[in-house]
C-alpha positions in Angstrom: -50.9 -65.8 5.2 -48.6 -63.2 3.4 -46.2 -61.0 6.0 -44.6 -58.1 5.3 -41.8 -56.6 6.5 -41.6 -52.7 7.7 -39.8 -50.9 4.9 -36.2 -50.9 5.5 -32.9 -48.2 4.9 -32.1 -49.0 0.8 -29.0 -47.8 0.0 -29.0 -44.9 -3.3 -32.7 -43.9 -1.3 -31.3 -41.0 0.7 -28.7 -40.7 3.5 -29.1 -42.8 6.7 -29.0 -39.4 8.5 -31.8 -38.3 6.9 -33.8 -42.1 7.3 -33.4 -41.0 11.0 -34.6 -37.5 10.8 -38.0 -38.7 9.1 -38.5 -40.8 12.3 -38.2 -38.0 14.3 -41.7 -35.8 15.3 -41.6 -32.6 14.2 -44.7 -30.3 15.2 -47.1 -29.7 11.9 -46.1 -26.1 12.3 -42.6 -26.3 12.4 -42.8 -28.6 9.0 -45.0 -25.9 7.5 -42.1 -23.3 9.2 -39.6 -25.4 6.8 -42.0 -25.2 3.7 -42.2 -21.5 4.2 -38.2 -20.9 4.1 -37.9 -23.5 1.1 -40.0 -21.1 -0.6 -37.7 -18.4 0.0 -34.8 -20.2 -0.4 -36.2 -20.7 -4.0 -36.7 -16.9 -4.3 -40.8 -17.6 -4.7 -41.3 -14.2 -3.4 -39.2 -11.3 -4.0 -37.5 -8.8 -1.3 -40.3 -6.5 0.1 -43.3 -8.8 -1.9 -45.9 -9.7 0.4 -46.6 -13.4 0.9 -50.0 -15.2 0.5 -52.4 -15.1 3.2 -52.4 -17.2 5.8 -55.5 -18.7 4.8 -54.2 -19.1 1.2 -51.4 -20.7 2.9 -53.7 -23.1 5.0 -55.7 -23.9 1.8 -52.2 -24.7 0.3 -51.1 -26.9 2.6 -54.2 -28.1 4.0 -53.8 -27.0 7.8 -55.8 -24.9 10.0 -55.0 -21.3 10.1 -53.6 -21.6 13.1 -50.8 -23.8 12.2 -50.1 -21.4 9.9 -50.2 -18.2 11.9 -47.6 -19.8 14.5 -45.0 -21.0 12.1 -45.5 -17.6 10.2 -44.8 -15.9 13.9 -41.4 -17.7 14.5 -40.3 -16.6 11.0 -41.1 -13.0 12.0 -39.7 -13.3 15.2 -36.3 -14.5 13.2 -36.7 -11.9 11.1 -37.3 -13.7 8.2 -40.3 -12.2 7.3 -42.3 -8.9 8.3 -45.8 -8.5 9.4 -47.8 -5.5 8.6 -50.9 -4.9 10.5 -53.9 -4.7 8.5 -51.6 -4.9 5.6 -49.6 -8.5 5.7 -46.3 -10.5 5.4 -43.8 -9.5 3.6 -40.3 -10.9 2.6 -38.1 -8.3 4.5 -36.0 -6.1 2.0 -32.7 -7.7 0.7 -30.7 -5.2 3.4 -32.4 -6.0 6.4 -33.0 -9.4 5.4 -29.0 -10.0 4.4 -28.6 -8.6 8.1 -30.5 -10.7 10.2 -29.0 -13.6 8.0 -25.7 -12.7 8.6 -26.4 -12.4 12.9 -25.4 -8.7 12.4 -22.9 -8.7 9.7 -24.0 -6.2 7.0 -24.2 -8.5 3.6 -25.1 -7.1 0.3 -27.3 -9.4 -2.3 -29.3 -8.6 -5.1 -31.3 -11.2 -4.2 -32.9 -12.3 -0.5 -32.7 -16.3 -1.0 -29.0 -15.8 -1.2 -29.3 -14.7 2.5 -31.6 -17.3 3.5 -29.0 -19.9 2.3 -26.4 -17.8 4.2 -28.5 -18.0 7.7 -30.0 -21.3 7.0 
């Protein structure tokens, strides 16, 4: 009988820091959280453009709506996104977005990703 052995640190694969960190549980809504702010790190949706729905984003990443809805709140409740009742999400306007990235500091950017990376 053929044993195998658990898959093992290789070195070139990624950063022992970061072998750790995928051993560590993270709630499903905090890892859809951190897909979320990837997005707009990448600029995928543009200062004052509203963001799919949460059930667009449930289909998307193949969660209940729920998941969604919390990791969506902690995002708002950061500041890093705007809810609109009746109306949606929305990627806060580059101002108020540099603002709450910079814990108060006024920043100006043409672009909101830049003040993700700058809060982030």
């Amino acid at each position: 009988m053929e044993t195998t052995s658990p898959p093992s640190f290789r070195p070139g694969s990624g950063s022992r820091r970061a072998a750790r960190r995928s051993a560590v549980f993270a709630p499903l809504y905090r890892q859809i959280k951190d897909l979320l702010v990837e997005s707009l790190r990448r600029g995928e949706w543009m200062p004052g453009a509203a963001i799919p729905s949460e059930t667009e984003l449930a289909n998307r990443f193949q969660v209940s709506q729920g998941t969604v809805r919390k990791a969506i709140d902690e995002l708002a409740s950061e500041n890093l996104l705007v809810r609109r009742q009746g109306k949606g999400t929305f990627v806060p306007p580059t101002a108020a977005f540099c603002s709450a990235a910079a814990n108060g500091r006024a920043r100006t950017s043409r672009h909101a990703s830049d003040c993700v990376r700058a809060r982030l």
